[in-house]
C-alpha positions in Angstrom: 42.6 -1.2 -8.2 40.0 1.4 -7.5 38.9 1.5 -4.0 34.8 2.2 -4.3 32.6 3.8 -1.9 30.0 1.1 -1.4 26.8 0.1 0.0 24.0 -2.6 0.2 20.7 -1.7 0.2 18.1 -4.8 0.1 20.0 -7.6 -2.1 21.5 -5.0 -4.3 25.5 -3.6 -4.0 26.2 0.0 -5.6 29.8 0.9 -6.3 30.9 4.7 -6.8 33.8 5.3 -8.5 35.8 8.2 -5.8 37.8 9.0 -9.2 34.7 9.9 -11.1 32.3 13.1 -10.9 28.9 12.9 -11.9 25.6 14.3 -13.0 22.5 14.4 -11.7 21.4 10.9 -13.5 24.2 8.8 -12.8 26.4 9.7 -15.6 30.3 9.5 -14.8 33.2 11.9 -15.8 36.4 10.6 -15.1 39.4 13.5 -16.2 42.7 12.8 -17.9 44.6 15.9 -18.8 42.7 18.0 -21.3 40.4 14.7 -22.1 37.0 12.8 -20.0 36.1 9.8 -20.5 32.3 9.3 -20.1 29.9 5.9 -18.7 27.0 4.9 -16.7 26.6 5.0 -13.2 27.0 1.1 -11.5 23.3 2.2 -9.6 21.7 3.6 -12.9 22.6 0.4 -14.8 21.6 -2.0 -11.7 18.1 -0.2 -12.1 17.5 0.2 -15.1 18.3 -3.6 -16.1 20.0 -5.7 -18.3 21.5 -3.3 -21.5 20.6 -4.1 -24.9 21.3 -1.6 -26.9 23.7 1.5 -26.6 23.8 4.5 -29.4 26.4 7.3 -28.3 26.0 10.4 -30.6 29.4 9.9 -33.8 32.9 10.8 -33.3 33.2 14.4 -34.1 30.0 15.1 -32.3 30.5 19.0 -30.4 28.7 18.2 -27.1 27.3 21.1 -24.9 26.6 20.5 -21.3 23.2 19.1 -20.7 22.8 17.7 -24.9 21.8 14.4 -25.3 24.8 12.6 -26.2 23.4 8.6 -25.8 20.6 6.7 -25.9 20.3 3.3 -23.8 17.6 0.5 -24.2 16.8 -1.8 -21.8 14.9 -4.6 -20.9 13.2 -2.4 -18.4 13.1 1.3 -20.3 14.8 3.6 -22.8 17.2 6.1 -21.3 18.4 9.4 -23.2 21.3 10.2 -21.4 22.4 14.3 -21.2 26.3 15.5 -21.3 28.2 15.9 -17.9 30.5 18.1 -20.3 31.5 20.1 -23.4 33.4 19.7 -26.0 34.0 17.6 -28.9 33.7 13.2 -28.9 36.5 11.7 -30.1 36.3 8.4 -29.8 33.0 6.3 -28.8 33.5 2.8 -27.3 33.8 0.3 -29.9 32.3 -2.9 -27.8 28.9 -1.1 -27.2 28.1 -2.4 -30.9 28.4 -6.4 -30.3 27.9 -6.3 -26.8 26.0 -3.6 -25.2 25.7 -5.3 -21.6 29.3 -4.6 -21.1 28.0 -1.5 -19.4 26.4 -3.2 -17.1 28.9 -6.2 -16.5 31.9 -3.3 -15.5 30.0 0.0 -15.5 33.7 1.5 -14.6 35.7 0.0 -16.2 35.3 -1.5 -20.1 31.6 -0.1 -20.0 32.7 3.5 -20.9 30.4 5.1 -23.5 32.6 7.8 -24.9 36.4 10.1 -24.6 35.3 13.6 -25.1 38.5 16.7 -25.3 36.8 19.0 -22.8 36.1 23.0 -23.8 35.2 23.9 -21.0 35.9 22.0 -18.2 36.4 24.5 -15.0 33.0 25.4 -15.8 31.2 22.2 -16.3 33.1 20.7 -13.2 31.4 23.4 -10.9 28.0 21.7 -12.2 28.7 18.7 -11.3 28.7 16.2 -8.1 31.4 15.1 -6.2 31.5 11.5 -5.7 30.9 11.4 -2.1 27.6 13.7 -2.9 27.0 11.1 -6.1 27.2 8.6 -3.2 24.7 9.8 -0.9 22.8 10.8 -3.1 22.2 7.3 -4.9 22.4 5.8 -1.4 18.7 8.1 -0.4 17.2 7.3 -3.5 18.2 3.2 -3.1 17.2 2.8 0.7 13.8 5.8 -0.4 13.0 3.0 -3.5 13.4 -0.3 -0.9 11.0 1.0 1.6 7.6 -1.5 2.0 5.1 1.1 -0.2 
């Protein structure tokens, strides 16, 4: 089992994956070879609320770093999510369809949007966040968003 960097802020706990790298919104790239598989940041989720609807862009979809690659609606708001990497989708998780709130119930784990065969990854990883910079990064913006207004 995965040992997360963790924090509290308010009543709300925020996991970060230390296997994962991430974007700038909250979206996770965890590597496998020659192969990434893509989800949704615990913190973006936890914010954004309860999922009801998740549309990743079709198999065989060539991503470019930065493309919009997956929409998310929520009780909250409608998120268009941008590629961490490049290269081509090959397979797009097959619960999103019935049950979208997977995402939310193990952001990590069996929440993964998408497996994408990387083109470019030395590249793209230089563009990317660390998960210790992920991690204080969400941690600001939690403990900036608690503060009495």
């Amino acid at each position: 089992m995965t040992a997360f960097l963790e924090t509290t802020v308010d009543k709300f706990t925020f996991r970060v994956d230390p296997a994962c790298y991430y974007n700038g919104e909250g979206v996770w790239v965890r590597i496998d070879g020659g192969r990434a598989t893509i989800g949704l940041a615990d913190y973006v989720q936890q914010r954004s609320g309860d999922i009801a609807f998740a549309e990743v862009k079709p198999e065989g979809t060539i991503l470019v770093l930065g493309d919009f690659f997956c929409s998310i609606e929520t009780i909250k708001i409608d998120i268009s999510l941008s590629s961490p990497v490049t290269g081509k989708i090959t397979r797009v998780n097959p619960a999103l369809q019935s049950t979208p709130e997977i995402i939310n119930q193990d952001p990590f784990g069996k929440g993964w949007l998408c497996e994408v065969d990387l083109s470019d990854w030395e590249k793209d990883r230089t563009l990317l966040m660390s998960a210790e910079a992920y991690f204080a990064k969400m941690k600001k913006e939690a403990e900036d968003e608690a503060k009495p207004k």
